[in-house]
N, C-alpha and C positions, 0 to 999 in steps of 0.2 A: 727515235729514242729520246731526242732530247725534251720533245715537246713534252712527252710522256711522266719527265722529269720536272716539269713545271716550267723549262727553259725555254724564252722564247728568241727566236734571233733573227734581225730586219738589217737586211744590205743596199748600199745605193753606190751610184756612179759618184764618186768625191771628185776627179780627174780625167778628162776627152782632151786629148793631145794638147793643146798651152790653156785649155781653161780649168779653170780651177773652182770649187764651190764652195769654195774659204769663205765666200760673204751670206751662203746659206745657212750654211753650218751655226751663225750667229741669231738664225730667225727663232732658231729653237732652242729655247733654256736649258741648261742643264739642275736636274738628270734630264735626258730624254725621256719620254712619257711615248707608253708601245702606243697608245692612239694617235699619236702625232705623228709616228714613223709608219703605221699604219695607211695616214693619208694619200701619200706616193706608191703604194704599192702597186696598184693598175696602169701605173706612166711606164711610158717605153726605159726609161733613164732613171727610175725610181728615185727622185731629188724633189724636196718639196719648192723649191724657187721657179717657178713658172720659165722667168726671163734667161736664168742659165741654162734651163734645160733648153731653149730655142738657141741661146748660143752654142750651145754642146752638139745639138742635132743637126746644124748650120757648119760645123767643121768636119761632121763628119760624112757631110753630103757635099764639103767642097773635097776631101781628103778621094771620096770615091770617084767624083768628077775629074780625077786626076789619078784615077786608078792606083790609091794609094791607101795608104790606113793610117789609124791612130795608135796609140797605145794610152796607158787608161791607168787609173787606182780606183778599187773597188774598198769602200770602207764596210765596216759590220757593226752593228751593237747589241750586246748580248743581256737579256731580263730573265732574273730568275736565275742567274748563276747564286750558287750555293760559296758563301765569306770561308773558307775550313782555313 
């Protein structure tokens, strides 16, 4: 429905149990630009920073080596939402 509305909206892993993607977050200018968030969409982790997404996939294959889990912050960015 929303697409249909011209709205587009792209989410990624922000947070993998203590790492954080606070220093990716910086690679990409604001506004964000849909083809830039675009680029990450086929990654397991959808995050365009190559080296946190290895640290991200790294705890959380030590978290299961330990029979254990993460908990997570998923962010979103929404194009095409309507100013009323």
């Amino acid at each position: 429905m929303a697409s249909a509305k011209g709205i587009e909206i792209r989410a990624y892993a922000d947070e993998i149990g203590s790492v954080v993607r606070s220093s990716c977050l910086r690679e990409v200018k604001y506004p964000y630009l849909l083809s830039e968030l675009d680029e990450y969409r086929d990654t397991i982790l959808r995050i365009l920073n190559e080296a946190i997404a290895q640290e991200m996939s790294a705890a959380i294959a030590e978290a299961q080596s330990l029979g254990d889990s993460l908990g997570g912050v998923v962010a979103c960015c929404a194009f095409g939402v309507p100013l009323v």
